[in-house]
Every structure is written in C-alpha cells, then in structure tokens.
C-alpha positions as a printed Julia matrix, in Angstrom:
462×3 Matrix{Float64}:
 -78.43  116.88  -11.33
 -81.26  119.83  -10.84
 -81.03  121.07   -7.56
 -84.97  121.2    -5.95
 -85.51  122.77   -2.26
 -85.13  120.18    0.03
 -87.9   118.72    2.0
 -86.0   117.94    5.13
 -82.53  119.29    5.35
 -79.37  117.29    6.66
 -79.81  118.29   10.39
 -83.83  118.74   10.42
 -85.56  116.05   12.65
 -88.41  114.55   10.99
 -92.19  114.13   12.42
 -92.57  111.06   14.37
 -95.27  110.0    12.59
 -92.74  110.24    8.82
 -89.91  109.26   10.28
 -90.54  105.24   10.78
 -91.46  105.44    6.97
 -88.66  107.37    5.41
 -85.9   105.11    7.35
 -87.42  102.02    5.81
 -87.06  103.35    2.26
 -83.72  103.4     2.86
 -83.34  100.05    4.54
 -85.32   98.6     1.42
 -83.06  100.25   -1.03
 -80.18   99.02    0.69
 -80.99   95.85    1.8
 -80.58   93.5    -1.59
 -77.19   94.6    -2.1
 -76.07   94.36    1.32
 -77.26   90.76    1.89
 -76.22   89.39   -1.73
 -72.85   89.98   -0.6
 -72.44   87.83    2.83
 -74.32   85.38    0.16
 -71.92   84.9    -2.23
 -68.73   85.34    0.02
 -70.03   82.46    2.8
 -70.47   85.02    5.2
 -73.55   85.73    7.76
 -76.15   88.03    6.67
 -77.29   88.85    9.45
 -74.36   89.78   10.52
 -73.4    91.87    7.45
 -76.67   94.03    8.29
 -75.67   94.67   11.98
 -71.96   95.92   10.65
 -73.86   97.69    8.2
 -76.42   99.32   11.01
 -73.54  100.26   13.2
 -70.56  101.26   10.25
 -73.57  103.61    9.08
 -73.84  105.26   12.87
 -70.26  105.53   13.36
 -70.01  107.2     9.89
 -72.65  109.93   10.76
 -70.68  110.56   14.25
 -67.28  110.82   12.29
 -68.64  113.1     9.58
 -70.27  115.1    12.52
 -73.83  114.58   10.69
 -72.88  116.6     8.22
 -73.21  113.89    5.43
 -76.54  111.76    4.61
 -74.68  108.72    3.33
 -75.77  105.02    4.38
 -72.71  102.37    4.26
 -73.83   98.92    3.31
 -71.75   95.9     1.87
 -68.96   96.3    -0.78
 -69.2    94.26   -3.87
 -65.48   95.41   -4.61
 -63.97   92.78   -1.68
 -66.16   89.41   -2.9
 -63.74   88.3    -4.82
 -60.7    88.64   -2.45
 -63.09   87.52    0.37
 -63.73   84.38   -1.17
 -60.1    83.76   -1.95
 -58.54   84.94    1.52
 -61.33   82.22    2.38
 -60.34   79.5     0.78
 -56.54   79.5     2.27
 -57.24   81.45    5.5
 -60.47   80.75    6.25
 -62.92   83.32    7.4
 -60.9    84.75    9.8
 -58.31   85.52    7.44
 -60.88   88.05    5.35
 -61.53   89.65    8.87
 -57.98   90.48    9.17
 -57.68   91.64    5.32
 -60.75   93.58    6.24
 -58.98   95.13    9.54
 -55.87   95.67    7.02
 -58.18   97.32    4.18
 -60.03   99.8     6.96
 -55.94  100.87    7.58
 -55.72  102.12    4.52
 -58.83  103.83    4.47
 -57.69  105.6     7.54
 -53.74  106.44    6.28
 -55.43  107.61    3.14
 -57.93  109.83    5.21
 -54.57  111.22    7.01
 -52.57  112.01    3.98
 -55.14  113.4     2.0
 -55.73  116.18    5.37
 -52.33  116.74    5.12
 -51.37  116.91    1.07
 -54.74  117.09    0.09
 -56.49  115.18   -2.97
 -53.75  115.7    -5.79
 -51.2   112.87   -4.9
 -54.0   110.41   -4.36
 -55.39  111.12   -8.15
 -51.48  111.07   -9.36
 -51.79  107.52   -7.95
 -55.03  106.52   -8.62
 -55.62  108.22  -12.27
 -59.13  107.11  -14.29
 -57.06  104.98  -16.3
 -56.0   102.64  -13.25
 -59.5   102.7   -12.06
 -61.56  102.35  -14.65
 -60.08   98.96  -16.01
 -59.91   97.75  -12.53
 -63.83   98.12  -11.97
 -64.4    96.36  -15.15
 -62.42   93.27  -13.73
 -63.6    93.02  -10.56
 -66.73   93.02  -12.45
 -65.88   90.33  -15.29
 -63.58   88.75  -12.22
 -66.72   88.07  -10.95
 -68.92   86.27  -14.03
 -67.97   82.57  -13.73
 -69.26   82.72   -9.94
 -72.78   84.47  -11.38
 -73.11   82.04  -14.1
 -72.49   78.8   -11.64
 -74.57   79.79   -9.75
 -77.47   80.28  -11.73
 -76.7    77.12  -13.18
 -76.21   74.61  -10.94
 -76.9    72.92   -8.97
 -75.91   73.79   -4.83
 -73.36   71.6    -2.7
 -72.3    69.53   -5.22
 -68.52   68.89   -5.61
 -69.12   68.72   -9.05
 -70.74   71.27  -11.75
 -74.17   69.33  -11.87
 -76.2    71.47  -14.34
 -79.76   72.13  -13.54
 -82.77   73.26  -16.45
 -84.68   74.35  -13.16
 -82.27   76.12  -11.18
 -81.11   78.32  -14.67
 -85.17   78.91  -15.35
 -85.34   80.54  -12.19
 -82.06   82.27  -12.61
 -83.59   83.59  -15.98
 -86.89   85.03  -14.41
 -85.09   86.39  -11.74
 -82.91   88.31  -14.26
 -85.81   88.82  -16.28
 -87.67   91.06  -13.36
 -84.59   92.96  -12.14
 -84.35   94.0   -15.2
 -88.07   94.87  -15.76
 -88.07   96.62  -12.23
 -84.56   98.78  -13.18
 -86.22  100.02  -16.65
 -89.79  100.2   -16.15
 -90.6   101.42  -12.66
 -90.75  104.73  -11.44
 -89.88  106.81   -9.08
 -88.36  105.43   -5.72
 -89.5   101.95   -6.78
 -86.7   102.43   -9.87
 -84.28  102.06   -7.23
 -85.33   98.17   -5.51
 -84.31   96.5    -8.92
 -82.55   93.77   -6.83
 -85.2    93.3    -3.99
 -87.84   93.48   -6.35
 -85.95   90.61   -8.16
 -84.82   88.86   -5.16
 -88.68   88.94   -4.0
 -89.72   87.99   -7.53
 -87.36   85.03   -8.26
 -88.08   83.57   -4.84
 -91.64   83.41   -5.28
 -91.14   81.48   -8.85
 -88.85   79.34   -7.26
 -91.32   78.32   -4.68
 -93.42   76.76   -7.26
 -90.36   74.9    -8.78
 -90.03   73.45   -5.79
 -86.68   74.67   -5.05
 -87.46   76.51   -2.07
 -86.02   75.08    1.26
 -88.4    76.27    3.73
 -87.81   74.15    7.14
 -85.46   77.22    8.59
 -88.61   79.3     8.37
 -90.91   76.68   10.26
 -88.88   75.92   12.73
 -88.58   79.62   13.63
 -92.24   80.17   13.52
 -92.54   76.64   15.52
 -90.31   78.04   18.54
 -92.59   81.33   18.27
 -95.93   79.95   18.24
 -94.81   77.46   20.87
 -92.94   79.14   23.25
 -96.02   79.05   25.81
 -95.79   83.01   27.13
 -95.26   86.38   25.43
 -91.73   86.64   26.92
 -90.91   83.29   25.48
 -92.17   84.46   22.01
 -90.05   87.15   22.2
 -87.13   85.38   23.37
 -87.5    83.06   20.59
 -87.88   85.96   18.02
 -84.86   87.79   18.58
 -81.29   85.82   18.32
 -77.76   87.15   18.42
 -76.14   87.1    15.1
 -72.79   84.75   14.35
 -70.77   87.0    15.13
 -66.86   86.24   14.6
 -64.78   88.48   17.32
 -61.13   88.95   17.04
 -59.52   87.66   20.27
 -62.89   86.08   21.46
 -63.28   83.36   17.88
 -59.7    83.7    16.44
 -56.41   85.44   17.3
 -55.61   87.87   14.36
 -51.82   87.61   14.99
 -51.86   84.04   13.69
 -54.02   84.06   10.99
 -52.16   87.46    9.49
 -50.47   86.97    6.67
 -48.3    88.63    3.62
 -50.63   86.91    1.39
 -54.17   87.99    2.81
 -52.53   91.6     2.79
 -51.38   91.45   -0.96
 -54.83   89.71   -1.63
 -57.16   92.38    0.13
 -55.57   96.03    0.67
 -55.58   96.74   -3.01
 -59.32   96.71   -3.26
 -59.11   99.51   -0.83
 -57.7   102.24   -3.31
 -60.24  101.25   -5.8
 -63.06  101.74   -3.19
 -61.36  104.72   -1.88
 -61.76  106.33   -5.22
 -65.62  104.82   -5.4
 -66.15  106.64   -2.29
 -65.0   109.52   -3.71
 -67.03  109.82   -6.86
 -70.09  108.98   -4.73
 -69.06  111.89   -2.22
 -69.27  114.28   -5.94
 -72.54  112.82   -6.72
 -74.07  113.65   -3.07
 -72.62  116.74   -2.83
 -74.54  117.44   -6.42
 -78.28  116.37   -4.69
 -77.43  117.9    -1.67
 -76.39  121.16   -2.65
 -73.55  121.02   -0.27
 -69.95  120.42   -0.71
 -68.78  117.83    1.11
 -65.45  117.44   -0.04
 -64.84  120.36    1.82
 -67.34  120.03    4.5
 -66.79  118.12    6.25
 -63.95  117.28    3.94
 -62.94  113.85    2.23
 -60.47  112.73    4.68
 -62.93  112.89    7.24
 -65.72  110.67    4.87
 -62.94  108.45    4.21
 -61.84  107.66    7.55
 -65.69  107.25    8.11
 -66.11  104.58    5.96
 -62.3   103.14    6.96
 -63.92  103.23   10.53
 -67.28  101.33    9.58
 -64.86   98.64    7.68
 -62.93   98.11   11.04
 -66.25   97.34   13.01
 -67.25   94.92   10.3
 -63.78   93.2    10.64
 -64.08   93.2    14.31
 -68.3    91.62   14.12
 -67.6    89.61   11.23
 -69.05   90.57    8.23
 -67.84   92.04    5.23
 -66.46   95.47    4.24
 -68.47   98.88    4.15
 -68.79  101.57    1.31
 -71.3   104.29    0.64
 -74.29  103.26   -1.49
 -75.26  104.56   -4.69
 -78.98  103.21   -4.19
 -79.79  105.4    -0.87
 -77.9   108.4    -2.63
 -80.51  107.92   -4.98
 -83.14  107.72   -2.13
 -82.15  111.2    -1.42
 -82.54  112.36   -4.85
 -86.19  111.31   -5.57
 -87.19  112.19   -1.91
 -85.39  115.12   -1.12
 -84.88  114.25    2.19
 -81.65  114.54    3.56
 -81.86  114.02    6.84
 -79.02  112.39    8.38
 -81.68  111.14   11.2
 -83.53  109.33    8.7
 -80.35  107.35    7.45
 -79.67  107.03   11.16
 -83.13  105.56   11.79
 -82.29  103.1     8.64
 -78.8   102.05   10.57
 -81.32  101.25   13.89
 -83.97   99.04   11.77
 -81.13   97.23    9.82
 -79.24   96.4    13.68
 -82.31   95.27   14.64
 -83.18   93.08   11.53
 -80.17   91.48   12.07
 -80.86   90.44   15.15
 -84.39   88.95   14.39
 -83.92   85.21   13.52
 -87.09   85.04   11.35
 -85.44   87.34    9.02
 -82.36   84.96    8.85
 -84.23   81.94    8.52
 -85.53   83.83    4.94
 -82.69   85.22    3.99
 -80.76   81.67    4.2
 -83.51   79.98    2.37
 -83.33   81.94   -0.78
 -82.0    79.5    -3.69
 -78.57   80.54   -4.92
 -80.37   80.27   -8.6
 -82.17   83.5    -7.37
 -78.95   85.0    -6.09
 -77.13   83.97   -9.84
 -79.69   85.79  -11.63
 -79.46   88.65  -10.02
 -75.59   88.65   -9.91
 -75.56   88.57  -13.67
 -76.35   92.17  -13.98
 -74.6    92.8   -10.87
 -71.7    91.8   -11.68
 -71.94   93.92  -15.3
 -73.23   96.98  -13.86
 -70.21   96.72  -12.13
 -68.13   96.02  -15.01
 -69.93   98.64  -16.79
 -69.4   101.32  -14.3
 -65.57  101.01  -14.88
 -66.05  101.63  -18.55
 -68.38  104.62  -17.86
 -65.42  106.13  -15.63
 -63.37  106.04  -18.28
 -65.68  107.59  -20.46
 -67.2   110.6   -18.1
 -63.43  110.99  -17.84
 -62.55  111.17  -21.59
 -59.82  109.0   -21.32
 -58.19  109.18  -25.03
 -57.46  105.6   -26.2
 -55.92  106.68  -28.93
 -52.62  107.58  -26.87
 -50.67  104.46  -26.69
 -49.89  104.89  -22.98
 -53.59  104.41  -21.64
 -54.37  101.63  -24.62
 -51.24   99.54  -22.75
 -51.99  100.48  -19.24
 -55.97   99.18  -19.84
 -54.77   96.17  -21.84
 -52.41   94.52  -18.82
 -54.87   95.19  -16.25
 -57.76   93.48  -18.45
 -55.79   90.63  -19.27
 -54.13   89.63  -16.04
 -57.02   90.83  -13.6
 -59.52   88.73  -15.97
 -57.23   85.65  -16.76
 -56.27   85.54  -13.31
 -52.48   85.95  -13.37
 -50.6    85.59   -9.95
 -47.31   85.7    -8.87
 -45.81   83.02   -6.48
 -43.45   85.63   -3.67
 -42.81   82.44   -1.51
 -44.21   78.59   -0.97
 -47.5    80.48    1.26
 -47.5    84.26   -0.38
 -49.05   84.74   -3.61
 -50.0    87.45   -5.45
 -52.86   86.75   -8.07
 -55.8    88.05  -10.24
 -57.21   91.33   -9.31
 -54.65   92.45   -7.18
 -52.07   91.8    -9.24
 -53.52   93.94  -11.79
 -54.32   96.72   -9.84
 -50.55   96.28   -8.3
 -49.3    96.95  -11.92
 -51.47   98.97  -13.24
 -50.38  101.6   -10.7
 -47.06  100.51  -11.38
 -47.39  101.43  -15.22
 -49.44  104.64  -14.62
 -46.35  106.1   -12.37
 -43.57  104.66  -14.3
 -44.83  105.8   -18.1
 -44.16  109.06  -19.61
 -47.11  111.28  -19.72
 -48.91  110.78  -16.21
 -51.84  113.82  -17.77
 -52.8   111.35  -20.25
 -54.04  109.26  -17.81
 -56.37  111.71  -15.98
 -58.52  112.49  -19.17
 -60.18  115.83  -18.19
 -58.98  115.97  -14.75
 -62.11  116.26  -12.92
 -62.07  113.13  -11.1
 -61.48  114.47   -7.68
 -62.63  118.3    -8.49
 -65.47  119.66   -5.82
 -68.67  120.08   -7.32
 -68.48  123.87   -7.65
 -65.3   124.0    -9.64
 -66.68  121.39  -12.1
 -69.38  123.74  -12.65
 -66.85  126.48  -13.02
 -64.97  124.32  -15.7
 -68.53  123.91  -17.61
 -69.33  127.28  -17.17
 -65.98  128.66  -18.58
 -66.13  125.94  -21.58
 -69.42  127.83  -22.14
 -68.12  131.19  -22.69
C-alpha cells in the first residue's frame, strides 16, 4: 500500500468541530458487521455494540494508544456460538467466550516470551487458510435459510417474497462493494442492510410496531426529562454471577467447541496488525508489539463475555477507514467506541435494528459468508502454498471435508467434539505430525514485520 503523509497522526487530537464527523465514519463502517453478528447468533445487538464501544477503549489503553484499530464483532465464533447455544444456552457461549479471551491472553504471554516463530510452527498458512474457508462454507446453509424462509417456523416454509428481498439485498451490496468510491466503497453491508430494508418495507415484510411503540413512549412521556428517560434504555445485558453462575454452565464441551476459533482469529489479528502497520507507516508488531495487540483484543473478548455479547476482533473495514482518510488518530477511533456505547444504549436504535427481516440479513450473509470463505483461499495464495506437495494437498483435504461435512467426535455421553473444531483440532495435528513442516509456510512471510517483507522484495529485486 503507498504510503501518503498523514492527515492526523496516531496521537494528534483532532478539531472539535472534525472530530464528531470522523468518529462516525468509523462507527458507520463498522456498524453492519458488528450487528449482523448478535443477529444471526440470537444475541442482543445492542449489547454487541456496547462490548464493542468498550473492548475498543480497553484496546487503545492496553496498546498505550499506540495502535488506531477499532474491535467490533467476530464472524469467526457464529458458528460455535450458535452451537454452544443450542446445548448450553447463552450462557454457555459467554463462558466459551471468557475461555477464548484466555487464550488470547496465554498467546499474548508466550509470544513476549518466545516471540512469533512457535506460534507460526503451530499455526502455518496451510492450517489457516482451509480453516477460514470452512468457517466460511460452515456457514452457507444458515445464509441460504435465511434468505429463504420463512422466520419462526419449526419447519423450512419457503417464501418467493422473503428470497426477492434476499436477492435485492444481495444485489446492492454487491453494487455498493464494486461501484462506489472512495470511503463509501467500504459500507457495502450498511448500504445493503439500508437498501434491502427499504424494499422490504414495500413487500410488506417489515415489522414495525417495536419502532412505534418507542416513538409512542417518546412523544408521550409528558416532560423533556420523561422523553429522555424513555429514549435511553439499558441494554440486556447477561452478567456472570449476577444472570448465571459460570462454574455450572462450564463445560469440556463448550471449551472443545469455542477455544479453537481463537488461534484462527489470533492469526486474523495478526495479518490485520501487517496490513495497519503498512497504512500507518509504523510497525506495530514491534511497537507496541503483538503480544500486547493480542492481549488487547483477548481483553475486549473478556468484557464481551462478562456484558453479554459476542467476541471482539480488529476490523478490516475501519483499517480501511484509515487508508482512504489518512487519519489515524487513535482519538477518533476512541470517539467511534463513545458513539457506538451510546447507540447501544438508545432504545430507538434497538427497536430498528430488531425489526430488520432476517431475508435482509440472508442476503447479505451470502457474500459474507464467501468473502469469508474466500479470504482463506487468498491466504493460501498471498502465501504460495504449493499444492503440488502431497503434504499440504492432504492437510487442506481433511480439514475441508470434516469442517464442511460436519464431522464430530463423541469424548463422553455430554462432550463432543464436532465440525469446525474438529478440523482445526486435526489439522494442527497433521501440520506438526507430517514430515516437512516448511512446506506448510509457503514463503514464510506470514508473521514477518512489514519492513523485513519489504527487505525480502527488495532483495528478490536485485
């Protein structure tokens, strides 16, 4: 990426006047992504955007505002989420959540220690790579329902309407994500969500009676005070201790189920680390190292756990923000955190959120849900992983096929092990067991700073 001068530099304070303006570009870019999750998992939106607000602070404090990254909600954990649901209830993917932030932070402490080298000897683009793709494909059958049909039925009802909708919603992401410009290029999926709402209003698939009776308790509330007391309401939160007691919802299974997703979005955080330190001009694998980054966003996946909503990463969208704007100040992505805290805590924005048609939601999940796929393919190809060497064709192959077809293995009458995290289990388990661990790492820059990549290019050069 061409470095440019920056217009506001990581620690510069912007103008008053700028700054109310520059935050909400990031809380737009953001803010698709980060409610489609809590969506499709059963979850509270609302919520998810006050974890989001506050995982984003505590990752600025931990990083010591060295790094302009915003944290929103991580596609990688909807799967497991939904499963650790089903048998444990929500609780149960707060305490896989708790368990995942663990690993973020035993990860941060290792890496400090050994540094990056064991974690790619563990973690090689070969493991990664095929994982991504089924998390993505994992996730296709839950897309296509529900753009097809149609909602709270116990039984697959299909609906011409409901996959219209899903269609035009797809239709203008797509439009949006090719066609626009500039920092509008990066809102495909609000500019779809926003689209695909408004064409299923006159399909008549809209409920809007959350959104009246909001506006009714406003309008009617008789005093200023009251209308302010009826505008702002305190998320559903789910507190450990206060809702549920952790200790006996825990669980082999919800571990087995959840804390493998962590090393995949441990080494997510990492490329997106590389890619920021690229627009920033700053290496922040160094400075203020990865362990430190890490344990930020194991930090902001703890206070998610602990509000209930689901787990934090670092965005790809804002880091794209950054690019366009060239601002990189880490009060701007702070102001963002504020606005989405306060969002969440508005009950008019609820209300609209909740009365989005899942249709809409389906649409936009079907590119989603391939980008993501596609992203693990193009890891294995910015790696030039060689598929020609047997030992990387049979490592890809058993994760594809068990993560996809949703293999599992029974350990007792209540633990099972099953779909993606089997595959990830094994694929690490073929990658360190197979002769020829270098084949695996294709050409070994997967975890290299940004300057000695450049190095590398420069030196192929000559």
């Amino acid at each position: 990426m061409k470095q440019h001068k920056a217009a506001l530099d990581v620690n510069e304070v912007p103008a008053l006047n700028k700054w109310l303006v520059l935050s909400l570009q990031h809380l737009f870019a953001m803010f698709g992504a980060t409610i489609l999750v809590p969506f499709l998992t059963g979850l509270s939106p609302s919520v998810a955007l006050v974890s989001s607000g506050f995982g984003t602070l505590a990752y600025l404090l931990i990083t010591r505002g060295k790094v302009p990254a915003y944290l929103g909600s991580s596609f990688a954990f909807i799967a497991p989420i939904i499963e650790v649901s089903k048998s444990s209830g929500v609780a149960g993917a707060m305490v896989g959540s708790f368990l995942a932030g663990l690993v973020y932070g035993l990860v941060a402490l290792l890496i400090s220690i050994f540094g990056t080298k064991w974690l790619m000897n563990l973690l090689p683009p070969i493991v990664v790579g095929p994982v991504i793709i089924v998390i993505g494909l994992g996730l296709a059958s839950t897309a296509v329902e529900m753009a097809m049909y149609l909602p709270g039925q116990e039984e697959n009802i299909y609906s011409g309407t409901h996959f219209m909708v899903a269609l035009v919603t797809l239709a203008i992401t797509i439009i949006a994500s090719i066609y626009f410009k500039g920092f509008f290029s990066l809102l495909p999926i609000l500019f779809g969500i926003v689209g695909g709402y408004a064409f299923a209003m006159t399909q008549g698939i809209v409920d809007t009676s959350g959104i009246q009776e909001e506006w009714t308790a406003i309008t009617t509330a008789g005093s200023f005070t009251g209308a302010i007391a009826a505008l702002f309401q305190a998320p559903d939160f789910l507190v450990p201790f206060v809702d549920f007691s952790p200790l006996e919802v825990i669980s082999w299974e919800i571990a087995f189920l959840m804390v493998p997703f962590a090393l995949v979005t441990i080494t997510e955080h990492t490329g997106d680390q590389m890619v920021l330190s690229k627009v920033v001009g700053k290496n922040f694998l160094k400075n203020p190292g990865l362990d430190k980054s890490i344990l930020g966003d194991g930090v902001a996946t703890f206070i998610a756990s602990c509000l209930g909503g689901p787990p934090n990463t670092t965005y790809g969208e804002n880091i794209g923000v950054l690019a366009i704007t060239r601002v990189y100040s880490v009060f701007v992505i702070g102001g963002a955190a504020v606005i989405a805290i306060v969002f969440g805590f508005i009950g008019m924005v609820t209300a609209v959120i909740s009365s989005i048609p899942t249709a809409v939601m389906g649409g936009v999940s079907i590119l989603l849900f391939g980008i993501i796929a596609s992203s693990g393919l193009r890891m294995l190809i910015d790696n030039q992983i060689d598929f020609g060497e047997k030992r990387n064709l049979i490592i890809a192959s058993v994760i594809l096929v068990i993560g996809v077809g949703g293999a599992f293995v029974q350990v007792t009458e209540e633990v099972q092990i099953a779909g993606m995290a089997l595959a990830a289990i094994i694929g690490v388990g073929l990658n360190l067991i197979l002769p020829g661990k270098e084949k695996g790492h294709g050409n070994g820059q997967m975890f290299q700073a940004p300057e000695v990549e450049q190095q590398n290019k420069k030196d192929h050069v000559a």
